[in-house]
N, C-alpha and C positions, 0 to 999 in steps of 0.2 A: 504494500500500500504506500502512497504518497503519504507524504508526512512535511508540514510548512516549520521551518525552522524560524522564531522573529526575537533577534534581538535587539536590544537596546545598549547603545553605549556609554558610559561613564562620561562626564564634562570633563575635558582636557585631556582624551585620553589618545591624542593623536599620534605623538609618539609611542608612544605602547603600541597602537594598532601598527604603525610600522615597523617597529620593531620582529613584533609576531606574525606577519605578515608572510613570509615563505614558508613557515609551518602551516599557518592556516591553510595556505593555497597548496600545500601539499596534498592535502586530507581530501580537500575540494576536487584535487586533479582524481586522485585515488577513486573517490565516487563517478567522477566521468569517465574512466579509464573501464569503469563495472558497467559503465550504462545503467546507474541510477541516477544521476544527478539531470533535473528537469532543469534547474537556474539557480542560480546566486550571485550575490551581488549587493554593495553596500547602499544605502541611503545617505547622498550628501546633506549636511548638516543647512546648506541652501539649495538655493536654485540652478546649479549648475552641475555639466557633469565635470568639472575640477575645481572642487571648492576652496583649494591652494591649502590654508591656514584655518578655515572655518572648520577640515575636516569631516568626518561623519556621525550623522545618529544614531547609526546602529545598519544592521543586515537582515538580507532574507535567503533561507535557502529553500528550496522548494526539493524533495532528492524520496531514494524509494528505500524503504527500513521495511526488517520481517513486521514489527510491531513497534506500536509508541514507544516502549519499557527501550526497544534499539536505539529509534532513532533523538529520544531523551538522553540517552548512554553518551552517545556518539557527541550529542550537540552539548554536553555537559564537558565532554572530553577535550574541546577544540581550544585553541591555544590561545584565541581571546580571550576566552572565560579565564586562563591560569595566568593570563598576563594583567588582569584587573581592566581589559577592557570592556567586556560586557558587563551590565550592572543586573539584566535581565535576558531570561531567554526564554520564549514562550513556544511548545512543541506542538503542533494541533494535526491530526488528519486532514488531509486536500483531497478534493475531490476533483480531478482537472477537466474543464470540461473544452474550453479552447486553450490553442488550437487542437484541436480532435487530435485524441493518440494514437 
């Protein structure tokens, strides 16, 4: 089942997120590499897509887990969450309906 990953990022936590940033995108690859990963990708902190300094809000991953308890595991695991970037991460079932799978 699909599974929406959403978190939220910590105020100033910009450096961190680059810091963590090749680990996280490893993990990321590792699910596209499976052919589970639907999307992911950060929320800029504005209006643009290079927010420069303003940074980001937080992310979403959209990707396919046996069960919530996995894909909880998994998004609990990611090297945001142990670098104090995410302050929240919220796990939900997707149901995708566009574009058609």
């Amino acid at each position: 089942m699909l599974y929406a990953i959403i978190a939220t990022d910590a105020e100033g936590s910009l450096a961190a997120r680059l810091a963590a940033r090749p680990a996280h995108l490893a993990r990321l690859q590792a699910l596209q590499d499976d052919g589970r990963l639907v999307l992911a990708g950060p929320h800029p902190a504005i209006d643009s897509n290079d927010p420069g300094t303003a940074g980001f809000s937080g992310s979403l991953i959209v990707a396919e887990f046996a069960s919530l308890e996995a894909a909880t595991g998994w998004a609990e695991a990611d090297p945001y969450r142990a670098a104090g970037v995410y302050t929240q991460v919220v796990v939900k079932p997707f149901k995708q309906v566009f574009p058609s799978a």
